[in-house]
N, C-alpha and C positions, 0 to 999 in steps of 0.2 A: 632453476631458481627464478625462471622469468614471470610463472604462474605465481610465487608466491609474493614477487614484489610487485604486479599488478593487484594482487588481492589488500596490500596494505596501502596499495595508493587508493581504494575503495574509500577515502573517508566519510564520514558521517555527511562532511561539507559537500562531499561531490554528488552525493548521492541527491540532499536538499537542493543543490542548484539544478539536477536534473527533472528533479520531481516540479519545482516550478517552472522551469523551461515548462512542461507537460500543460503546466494550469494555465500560464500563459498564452499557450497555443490557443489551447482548447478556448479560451474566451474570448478572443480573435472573432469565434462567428459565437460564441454562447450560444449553442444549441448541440441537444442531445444527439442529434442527427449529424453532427459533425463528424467530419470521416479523421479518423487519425493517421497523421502523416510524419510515422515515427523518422528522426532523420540520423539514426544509426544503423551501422550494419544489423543486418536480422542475428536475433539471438546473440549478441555480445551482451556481456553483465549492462551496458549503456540501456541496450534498447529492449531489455527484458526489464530494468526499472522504470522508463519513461513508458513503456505499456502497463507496465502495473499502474502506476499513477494515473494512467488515462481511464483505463478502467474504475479506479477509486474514482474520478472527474466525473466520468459520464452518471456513476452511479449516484453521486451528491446530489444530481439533478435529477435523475430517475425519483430519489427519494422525497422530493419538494413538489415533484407534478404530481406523484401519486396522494399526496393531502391534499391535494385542492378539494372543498366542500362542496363542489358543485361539477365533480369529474361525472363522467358515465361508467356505468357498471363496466362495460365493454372495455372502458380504456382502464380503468382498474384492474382489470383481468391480464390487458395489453402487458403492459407496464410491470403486474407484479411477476408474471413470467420472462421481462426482459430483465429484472433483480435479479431475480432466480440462476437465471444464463452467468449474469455478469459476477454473482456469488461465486460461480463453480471454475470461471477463467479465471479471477482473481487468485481462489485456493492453487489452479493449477500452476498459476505463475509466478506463484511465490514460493512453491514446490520447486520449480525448474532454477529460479535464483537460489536456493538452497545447495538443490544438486551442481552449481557454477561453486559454489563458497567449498563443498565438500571437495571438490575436485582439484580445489587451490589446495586444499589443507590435508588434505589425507594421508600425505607419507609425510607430516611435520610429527617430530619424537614426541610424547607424551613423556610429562615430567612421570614420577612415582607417584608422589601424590597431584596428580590432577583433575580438577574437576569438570563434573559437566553440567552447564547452563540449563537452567529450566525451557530457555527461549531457543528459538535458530539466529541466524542473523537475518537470515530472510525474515523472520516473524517480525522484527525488532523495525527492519526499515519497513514494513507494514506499517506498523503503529507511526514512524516518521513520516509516511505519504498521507496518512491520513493528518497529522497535524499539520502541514503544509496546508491541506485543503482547507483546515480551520480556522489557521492564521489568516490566507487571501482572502476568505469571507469574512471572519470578523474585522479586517481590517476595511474591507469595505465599508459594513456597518457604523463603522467607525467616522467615516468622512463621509456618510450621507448626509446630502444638504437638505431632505426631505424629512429627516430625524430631529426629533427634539433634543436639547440639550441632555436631559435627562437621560436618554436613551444612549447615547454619543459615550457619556462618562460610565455608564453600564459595559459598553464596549471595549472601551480603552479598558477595563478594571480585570475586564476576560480576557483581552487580548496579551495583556502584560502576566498573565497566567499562564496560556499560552505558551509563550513565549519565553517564557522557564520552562515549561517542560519539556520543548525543543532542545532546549539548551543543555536539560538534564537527559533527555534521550540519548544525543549525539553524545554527549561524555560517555554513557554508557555502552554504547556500540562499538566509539574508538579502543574504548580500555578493553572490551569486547575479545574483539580483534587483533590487539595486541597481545591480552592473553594465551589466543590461540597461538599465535605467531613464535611466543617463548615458549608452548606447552605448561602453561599452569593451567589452561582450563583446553577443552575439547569440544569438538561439534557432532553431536548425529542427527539424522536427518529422519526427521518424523514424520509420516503419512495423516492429513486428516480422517480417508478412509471413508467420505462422504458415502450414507446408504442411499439418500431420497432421490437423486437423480439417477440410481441403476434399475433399470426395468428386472432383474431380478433380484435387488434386495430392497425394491418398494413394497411390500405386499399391493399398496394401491395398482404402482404399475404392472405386475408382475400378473393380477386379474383380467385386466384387458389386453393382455397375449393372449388368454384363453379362447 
């Protein structure tokens, strides 16, 4: 029983204070090159979510330097294969927080009629890491002293957006979770099954083996 009452102390709330813990760090030095210095044990639900997060972090910035109007070919190149990379660790690592939630809930009884989620839970605190990311930026926007007023009330109008959907995320994930917890709904764990990074199911890559 010790796995399943760890997995309902998972709340939505613990997960968003870790995800910011994350963004936090990370802006500590504000740079892409910043090394992550996760400070959970390796691989607990803790420090499989605060790696998620950091990966979403570095990528927000990945995606800001690769628009600049006046980047070099070279570092466009750079850059869109470090997306690419940080694409395929993010799918893998929200895979592995999946197979952590499966492992909670697996021998929990399914009612008779039970249903199953469209989402995982993993997919669910994805979309929550990323609106973390959104709120600490737009809030920033928000209290820029270099921002016209105009600009400022634009921000606040997003951020209070925002900031419901957070709200309605985390509802959704507790009741989620709870569900599973009584068996009115169930989890399986679904493979993206990514083709473009496998040198045999790229046809592109799978030519320059030859």
């Amino acid at each position: 029983m010790n796995t399943i009452i760890h997995a309902k102390e998972l709340t939505a709330q613990k997960a968003v204070k870790i995800f910011n813990q994350s963004i936090q760090d990370y802006h500590k030095e504000d740079s892409i090159y910043a090394k992550e210095k996760n400070p959970y044990p390796q691989n607990t639900i803790e420090w499989l979510l605060y790696h998620k997060n950091w990966i979403d972090t570095i990528q927000w910035h990945l995606e800001d330097e690769i628009r600049a109007p006046n980047i070099e070919d070279k570092q466009v190149v750079f850059l869109k294969r470090w997306i690419d990379k940080s694409n395929q660790e993010r799918n893998d690592t929200v895979e592995k927080i999946d197979d952590w939630f499966y492992q909670q809930f697996k021998e929990i009884p399914k009612k008779p009629d039970a249903k199953l989620n469209s989402e995982s839970p993993a997919w669910i605190l994805d979309k929550l890491s990323i609106l973390c990311l959104k709120i600490f930026h737009m809030n920033l926007e928000v209290q820029r002293s270099d921002a016209t007023l105009e600009h400022q009330e634009k921000c606040k109008a997003k951020l209070t957006i925002l900031l419901e959907q957070k709200t309605d995320l985390c509802t959704c994930y507790d009741e989620y979770i709870q569900d599973i917890l009584n068996g009115s709904k169930y989890m399986k764990v679904y493979r993206q099954l990514k083709m473009y990074n496998d040198e045999e199911l790229n046809p592109v890559l799978r030519k320059l083996k030859k």
